[in-house]
C-alpha positions as CSV (number, residue, x, y, z in Angstrom):
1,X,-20.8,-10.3,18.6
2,X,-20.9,-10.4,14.8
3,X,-23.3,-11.4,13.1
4,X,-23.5,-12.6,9.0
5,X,-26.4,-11.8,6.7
6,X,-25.8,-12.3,3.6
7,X,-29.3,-10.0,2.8
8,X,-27.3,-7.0,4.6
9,X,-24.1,-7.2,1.9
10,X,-22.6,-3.8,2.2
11,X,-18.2,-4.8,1.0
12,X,-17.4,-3.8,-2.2
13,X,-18.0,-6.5,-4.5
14,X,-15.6,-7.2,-7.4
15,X,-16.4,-8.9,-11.1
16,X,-13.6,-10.7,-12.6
17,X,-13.4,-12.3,-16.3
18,X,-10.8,-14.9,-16.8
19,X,-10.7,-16.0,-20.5
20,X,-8.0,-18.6,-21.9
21,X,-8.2,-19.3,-25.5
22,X,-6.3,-22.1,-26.9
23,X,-6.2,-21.8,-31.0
24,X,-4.9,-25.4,-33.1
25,X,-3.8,-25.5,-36.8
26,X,-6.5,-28.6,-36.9
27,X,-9.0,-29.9,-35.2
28,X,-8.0,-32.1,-31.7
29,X,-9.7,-34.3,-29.5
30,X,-9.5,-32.6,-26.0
31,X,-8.7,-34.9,-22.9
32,X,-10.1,-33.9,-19.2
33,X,-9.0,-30.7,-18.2
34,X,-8.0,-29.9,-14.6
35,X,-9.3,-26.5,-13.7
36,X,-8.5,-24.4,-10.7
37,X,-11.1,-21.5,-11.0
38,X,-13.4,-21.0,-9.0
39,X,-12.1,-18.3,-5.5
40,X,-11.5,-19.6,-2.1
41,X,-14.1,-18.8,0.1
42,X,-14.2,-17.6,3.7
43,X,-14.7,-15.1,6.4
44,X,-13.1,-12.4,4.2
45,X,-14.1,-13.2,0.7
46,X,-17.4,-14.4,-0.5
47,X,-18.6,-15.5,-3.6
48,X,-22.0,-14.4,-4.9
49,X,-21.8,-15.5,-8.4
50,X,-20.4,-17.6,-10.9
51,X,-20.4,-19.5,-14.1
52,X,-17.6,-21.7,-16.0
53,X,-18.2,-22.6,-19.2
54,X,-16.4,-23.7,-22.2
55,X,-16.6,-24.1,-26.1
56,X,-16.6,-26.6,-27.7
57,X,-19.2,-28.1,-24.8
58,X,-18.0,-29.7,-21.7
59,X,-19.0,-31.9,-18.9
60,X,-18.2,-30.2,-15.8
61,X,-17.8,-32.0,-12.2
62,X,-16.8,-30.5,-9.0
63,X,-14.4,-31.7,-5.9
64,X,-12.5,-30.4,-2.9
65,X,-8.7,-31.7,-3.5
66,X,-7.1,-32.7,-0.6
67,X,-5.9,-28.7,0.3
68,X,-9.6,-28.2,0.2
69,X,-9.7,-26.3,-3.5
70,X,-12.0,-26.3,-5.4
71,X,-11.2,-28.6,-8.5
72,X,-13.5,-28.5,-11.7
73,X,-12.7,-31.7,-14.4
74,X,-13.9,-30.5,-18.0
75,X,-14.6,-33.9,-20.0
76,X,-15.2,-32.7,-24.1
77,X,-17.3,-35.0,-26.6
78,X,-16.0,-32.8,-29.4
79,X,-13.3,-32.4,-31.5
80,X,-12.5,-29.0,-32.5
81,X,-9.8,-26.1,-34.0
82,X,-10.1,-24.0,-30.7
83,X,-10.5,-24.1,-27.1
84,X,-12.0,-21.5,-24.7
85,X,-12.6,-21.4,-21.4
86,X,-14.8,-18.6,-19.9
87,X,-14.6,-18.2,-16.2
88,X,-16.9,-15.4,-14.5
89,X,-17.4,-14.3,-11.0
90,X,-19.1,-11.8,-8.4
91,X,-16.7,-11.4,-5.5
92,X,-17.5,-9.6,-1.6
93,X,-13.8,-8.5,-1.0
94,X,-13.3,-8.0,2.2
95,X,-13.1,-4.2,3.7
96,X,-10.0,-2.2,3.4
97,X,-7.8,-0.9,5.7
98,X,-6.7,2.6,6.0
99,X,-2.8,2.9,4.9
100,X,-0.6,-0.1,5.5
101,X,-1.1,-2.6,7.9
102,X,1.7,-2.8,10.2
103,X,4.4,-5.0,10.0
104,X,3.9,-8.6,12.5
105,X,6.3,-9.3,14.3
106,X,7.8,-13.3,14.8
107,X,9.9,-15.1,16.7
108,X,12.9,-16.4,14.9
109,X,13.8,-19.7,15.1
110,X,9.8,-20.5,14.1
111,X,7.4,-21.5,16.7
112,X,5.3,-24.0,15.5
113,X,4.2,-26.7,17.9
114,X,1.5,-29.6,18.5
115,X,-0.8,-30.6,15.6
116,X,0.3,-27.6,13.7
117,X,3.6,-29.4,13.6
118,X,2.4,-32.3,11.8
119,X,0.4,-31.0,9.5
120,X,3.1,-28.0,8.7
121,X,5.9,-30.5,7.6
122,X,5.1,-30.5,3.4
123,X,5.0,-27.0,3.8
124,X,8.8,-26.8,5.3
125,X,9.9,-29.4,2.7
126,X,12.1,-27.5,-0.1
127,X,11.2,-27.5,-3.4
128,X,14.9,-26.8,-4.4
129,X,16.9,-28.7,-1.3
130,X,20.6,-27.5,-2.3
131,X,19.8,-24.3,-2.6
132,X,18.9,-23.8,0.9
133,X,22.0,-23.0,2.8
134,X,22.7,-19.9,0.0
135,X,19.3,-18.3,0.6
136,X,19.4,-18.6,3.9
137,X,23.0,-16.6,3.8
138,X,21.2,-14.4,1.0
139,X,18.5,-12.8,3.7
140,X,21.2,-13.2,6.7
141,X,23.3,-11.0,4.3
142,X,20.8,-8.6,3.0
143,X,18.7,-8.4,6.2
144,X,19.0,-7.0,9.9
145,X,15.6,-8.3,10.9
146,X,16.6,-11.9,11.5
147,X,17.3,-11.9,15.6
148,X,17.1,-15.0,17.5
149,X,14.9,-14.6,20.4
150,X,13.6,-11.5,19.6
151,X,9.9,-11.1,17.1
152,X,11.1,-9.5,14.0
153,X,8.4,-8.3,11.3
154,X,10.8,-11.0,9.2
155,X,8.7,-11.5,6.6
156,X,7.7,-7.8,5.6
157,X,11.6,-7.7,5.4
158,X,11.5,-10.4,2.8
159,X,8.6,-8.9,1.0
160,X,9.9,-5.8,0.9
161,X,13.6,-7.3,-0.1
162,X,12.6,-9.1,-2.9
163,X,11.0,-6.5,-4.6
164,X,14.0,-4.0,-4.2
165,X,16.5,-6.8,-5.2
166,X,14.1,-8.8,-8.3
167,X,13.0,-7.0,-11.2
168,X,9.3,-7.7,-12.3
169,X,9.5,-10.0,-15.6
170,X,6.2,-11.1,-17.3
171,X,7.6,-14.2,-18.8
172,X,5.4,-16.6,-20.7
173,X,6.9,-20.0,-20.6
174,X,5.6,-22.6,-18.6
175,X,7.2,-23.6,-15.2
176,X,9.1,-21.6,-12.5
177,X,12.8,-20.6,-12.2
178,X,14.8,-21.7,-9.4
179,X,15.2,-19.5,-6.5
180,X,18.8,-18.8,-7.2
181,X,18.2,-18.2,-10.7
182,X,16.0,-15.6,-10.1
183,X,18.5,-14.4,-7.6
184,X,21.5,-14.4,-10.4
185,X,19.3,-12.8,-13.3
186,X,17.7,-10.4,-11.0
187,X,14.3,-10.5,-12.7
188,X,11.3,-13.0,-12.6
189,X,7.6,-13.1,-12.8
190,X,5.2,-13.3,-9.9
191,X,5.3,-17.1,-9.2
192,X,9.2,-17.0,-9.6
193,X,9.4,-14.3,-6.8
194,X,6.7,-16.4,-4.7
195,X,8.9,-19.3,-5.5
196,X,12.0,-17.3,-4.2
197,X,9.9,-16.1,-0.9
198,X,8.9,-19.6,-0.3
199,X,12.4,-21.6,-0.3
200,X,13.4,-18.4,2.1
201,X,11.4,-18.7,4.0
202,X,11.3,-22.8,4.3
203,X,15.3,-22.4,4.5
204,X,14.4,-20.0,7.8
205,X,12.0,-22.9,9.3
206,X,9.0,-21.5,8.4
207,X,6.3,-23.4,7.0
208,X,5.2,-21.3,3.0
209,X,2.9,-22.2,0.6
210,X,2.4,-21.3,-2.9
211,X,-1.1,-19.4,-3.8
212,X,-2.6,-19.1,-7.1
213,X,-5.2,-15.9,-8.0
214,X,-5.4,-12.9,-9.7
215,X,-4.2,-9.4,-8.6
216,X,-6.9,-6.4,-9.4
217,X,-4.7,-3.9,-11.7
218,X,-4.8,-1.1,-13.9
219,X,-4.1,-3.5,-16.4
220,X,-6.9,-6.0,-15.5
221,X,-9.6,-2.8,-15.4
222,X,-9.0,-2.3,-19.3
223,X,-9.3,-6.0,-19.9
224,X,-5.6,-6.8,-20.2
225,X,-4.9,-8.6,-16.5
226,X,-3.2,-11.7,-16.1
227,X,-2.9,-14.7,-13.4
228,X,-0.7,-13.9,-10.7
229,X,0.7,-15.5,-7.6
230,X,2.1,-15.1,-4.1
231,X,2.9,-16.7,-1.0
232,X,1.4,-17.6,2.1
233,X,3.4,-17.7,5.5
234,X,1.8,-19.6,8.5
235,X,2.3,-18.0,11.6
236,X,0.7,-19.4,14.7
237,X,-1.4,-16.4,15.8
238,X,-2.3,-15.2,12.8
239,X,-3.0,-18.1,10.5
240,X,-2.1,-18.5,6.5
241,X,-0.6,-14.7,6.1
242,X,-0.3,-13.9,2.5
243,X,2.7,-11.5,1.1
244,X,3.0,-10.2,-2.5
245,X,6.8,-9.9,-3.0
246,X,6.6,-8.9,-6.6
247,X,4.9,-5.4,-4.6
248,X,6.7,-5.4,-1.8
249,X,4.1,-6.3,0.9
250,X,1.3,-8.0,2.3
251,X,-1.6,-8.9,0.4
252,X,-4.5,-7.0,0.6
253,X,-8.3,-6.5,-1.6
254,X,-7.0,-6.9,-4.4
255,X,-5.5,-10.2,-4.5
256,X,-8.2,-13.0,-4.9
257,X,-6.9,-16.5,-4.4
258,X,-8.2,-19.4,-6.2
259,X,-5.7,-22.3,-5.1
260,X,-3.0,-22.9,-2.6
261,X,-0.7,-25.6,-3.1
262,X,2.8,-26.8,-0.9
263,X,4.3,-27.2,-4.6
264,X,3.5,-24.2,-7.6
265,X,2.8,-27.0,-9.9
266,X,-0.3,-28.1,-7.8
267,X,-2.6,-25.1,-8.7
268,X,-1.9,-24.1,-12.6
269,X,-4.8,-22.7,-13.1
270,X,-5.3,-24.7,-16.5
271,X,-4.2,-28.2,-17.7
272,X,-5.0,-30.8,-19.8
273,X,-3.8,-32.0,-22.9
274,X,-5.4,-33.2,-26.6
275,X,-4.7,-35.8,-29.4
276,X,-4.3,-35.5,-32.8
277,X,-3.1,-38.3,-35.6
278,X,0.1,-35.7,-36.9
279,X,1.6,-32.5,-36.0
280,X,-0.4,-30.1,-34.4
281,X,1.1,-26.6,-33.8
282,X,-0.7,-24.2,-31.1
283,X,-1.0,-20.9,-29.5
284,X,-2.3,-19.5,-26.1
285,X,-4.0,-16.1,-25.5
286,X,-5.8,-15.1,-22.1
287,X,-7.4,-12.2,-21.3
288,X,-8.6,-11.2,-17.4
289,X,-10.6,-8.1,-16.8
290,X,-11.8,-6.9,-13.4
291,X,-14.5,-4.1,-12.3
292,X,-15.9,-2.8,-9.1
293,X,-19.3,-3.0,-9.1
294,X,-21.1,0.0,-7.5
295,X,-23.8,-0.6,-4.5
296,X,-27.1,-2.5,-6.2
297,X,-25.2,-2.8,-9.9
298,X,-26.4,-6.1,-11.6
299,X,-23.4,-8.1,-13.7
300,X,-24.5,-7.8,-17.7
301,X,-25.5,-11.2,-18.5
302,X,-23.5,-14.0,-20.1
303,X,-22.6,-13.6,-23.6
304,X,-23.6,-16.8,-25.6
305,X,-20.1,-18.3,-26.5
């Protein structure tokens, strides 16, 4: 039997910074922001602090959307040259596993039956629908793991293959490239590889979601992380499985998940927009820094803003 106590905390627990600073040549009037912040809770990650705040002032409300994130609207009075947004939290991660967790094995075609049919059917849809027949001949081609009748660990095939095949590209610009443009470049960021393991998957029968976090790094310990993404498999006996393709594997500690979304456009972390009576030109800068916090160490409090 196990029992919960949130008094008796022993996991490591992690402390995350997101910052995103948006700097205008003149002053704007800021409409709602959309904000998807704040980490999905559970059995295996919980939260034990966190603030959201943002300069100028805003109005912050709270919902569940209708994949049960956690939503926060921003409204702003105030017009102003720049825009932050601080997010800070106190994480449990949950406990790690010594080496690498072996590889699951599923049965190809997918199994997914009763209820879990229904509610799995946005999450097969494609994203990219004529596409479909050349990534499924892409992982047929590249791949010895797909076997009807037989369980294959499938999708630590297609982990593993997109990060041997796709070379890691921190691009900036907004928006994801297609999976077979990723494919033909042979380089994309995070979300294009999650977008690439997605449509494979979907285009094997396999319901995939998009998941929207961070990644604990060596860059994010020195304060120069960044938002990352990855996917989510559902397989019926082990629930929402998340794999990392742009490392090759299956998520683990490290990755902290604030939305999950059946399209990548459903959980930017930050949107909104602004008005301004002429030309307005802009630029973006965000800064994310993690740090494991030792047995009994208190966060430093919140730096007025």
């Amino acid at each position: 039997m196990e029992i919960l106590d949130s008094a008796k905390e022993t996991r490591e627990r992690l402390h995350l910074i997101h910052e995103t600073r948006y700097t205008y040549s003149k002053p704007v009037q800021f409409m709602p922001h959309r904000l998807v912040l704040r980490p999905r809770e559970g059995h295996d990650v919980r939260l034990h602090e966190m603030r959201l705040e943002t300069s100028p002032p805003s109005t912050i409300r709270w919902y569940r959307d209708i994949l049960d994130n956690s939503i926060a609207i921003a409204e702003f009075a105030e017009a102003a040259d720049e825009l932050l947004i601080r997010s800070e939290f106190v994480i449990g991660l949950p406990a790690p596993v010594d080496g690498s967790p072996p590889p699951i094995p599923v049965p190809y075609p997918s199994q997914v039956a009763g209820i879990d049919e229904l509610i799995a059917v946005p999450y097969r849809q494609f994203t990219y629908p004529p596409e479909v027949g050349q990534l499924r001949d892409w992982f047929a081609k590249n791949s010895a793991t797909l076997t009807t009748g037989k369980p294959t660990p499938i999708f630590d095939d297609l982990a593993g293959l997109i990060y041997r095949k796709i070379r890691y590209n921190r691009r900036e610009e907004h928006g994801v490239q297609t999976p077979v443009s990723t494919l033909s470049l042979g380089s994309g960021s995070c979300r294009d590889m999650a977008v690439l393991m997605i449509e494979t998957s979907r285009a094997l029968g396999y319901p995939a979601r998009f998941v929207s976090g961070y990644l604990e790094s060596q860059n994010s310990k020195v304060g120069r992380g960044s938002t990352h993404a990855w996917t989510e498999i559902y397989l019926p006996d082990h629930g929402w499985t998340g794999y990392d393709p742009s490392i090759g594997r299956r998520v683990g500690p490290g990755h902290v998940a604030v939305g999950v979304s059946h399209h990548p456009r459903g959980v930017m972390p930050v949107t909104g927009g602004y008005s301004s009576p002429g030309g307005v030109s802009t630029s973006l800068q965000i800064q994310i820094s993690t740090k494991r916090l030792m047995q009994g160490e208190r966060v430093i409090p919140f730096p007025k803003m």
